[in-house]
N, C-alpha and C positions, 0 to 999 in steps of 0.2 A: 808551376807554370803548366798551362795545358794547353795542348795541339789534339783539334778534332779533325777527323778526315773522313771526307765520304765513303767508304767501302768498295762501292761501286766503280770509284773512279783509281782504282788500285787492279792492277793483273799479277796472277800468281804470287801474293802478298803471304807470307806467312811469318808472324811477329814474332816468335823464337828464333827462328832463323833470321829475320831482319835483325832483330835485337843484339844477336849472337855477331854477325857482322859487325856490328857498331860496335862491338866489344862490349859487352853486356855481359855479366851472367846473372844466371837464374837463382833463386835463394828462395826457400822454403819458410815460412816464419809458423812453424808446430805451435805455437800460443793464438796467431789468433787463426790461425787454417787458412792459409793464403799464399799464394807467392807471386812475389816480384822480382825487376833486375836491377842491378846493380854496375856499376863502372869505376874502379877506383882512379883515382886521380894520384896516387903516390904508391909505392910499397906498403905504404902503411892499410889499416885496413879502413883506418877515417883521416882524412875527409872521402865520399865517393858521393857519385850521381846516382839517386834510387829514384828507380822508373816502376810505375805503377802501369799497366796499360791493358785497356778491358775493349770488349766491343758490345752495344750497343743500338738500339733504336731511338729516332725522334719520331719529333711530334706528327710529322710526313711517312714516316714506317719507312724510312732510309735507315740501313746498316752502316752503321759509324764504327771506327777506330778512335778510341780515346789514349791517348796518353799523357800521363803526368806528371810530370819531374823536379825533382827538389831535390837539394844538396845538405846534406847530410854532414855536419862541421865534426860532429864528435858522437860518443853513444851515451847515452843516458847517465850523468852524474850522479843519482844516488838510488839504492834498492826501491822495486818494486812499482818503477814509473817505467811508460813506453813513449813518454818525450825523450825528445832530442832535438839539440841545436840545432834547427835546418833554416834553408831558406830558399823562400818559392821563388823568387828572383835574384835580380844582381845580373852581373856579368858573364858570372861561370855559367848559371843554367841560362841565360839567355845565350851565350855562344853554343852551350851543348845545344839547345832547342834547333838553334837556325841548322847545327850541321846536321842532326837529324833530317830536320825538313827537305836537304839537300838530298842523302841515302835516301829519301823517301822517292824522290823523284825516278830512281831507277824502277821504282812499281808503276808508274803513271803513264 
């Protein structure tokens, strides 16, 4: 699921720190050089909420906030693949989306 936000319409926005609020943390993935957040949902280490969130321009040359969220069921069942069970919808990531969009409001 993905939530775009105009930039613009955000004050002293800063997405580590928002993220880190929301109970986020950050995770480094050394294979493909990248990182994103995370949120587990149990002690365990899956199932969890993995947030991707980048910023960006459109087609107007507005500064967007992109994020995009999906739920992460389990880690990869067999050697040498970087699937995994997720899912871009449902309940759980639509209720994470909306509380997001709520913490979002304290930027606005």
């Amino acid at each position: 699921m993905k939530l775009i936000v105009n930039r613009s319409r955000l004050t002293n926005f800063n997405a580590d720190h928002f993220l880190r609020q929301a109970g986020f943390a950050y995770i480094f993935d050394n294979k493909m050089g990248h990182g994103s957040y995370v949120r587990r949902l149990t002690r365990e280490f899956y199932p969890r909420l993995h947030l991707y969130i980048k910023e960006e321009r459109d087609k107007e040359n507005r500064d967007l906030v992109v994020l995009e969220l999906h739920l992460d069921q389990k880690k990869a069942s067999y050697e040498g693949t970087r699937m995994h069970s997720a899912e871009y919808d449902g309940e759980v990531v639509e209720n994470e989306m909306e509380r997001l969009k709520n913490l979002m409001r304290n930027y606005v």
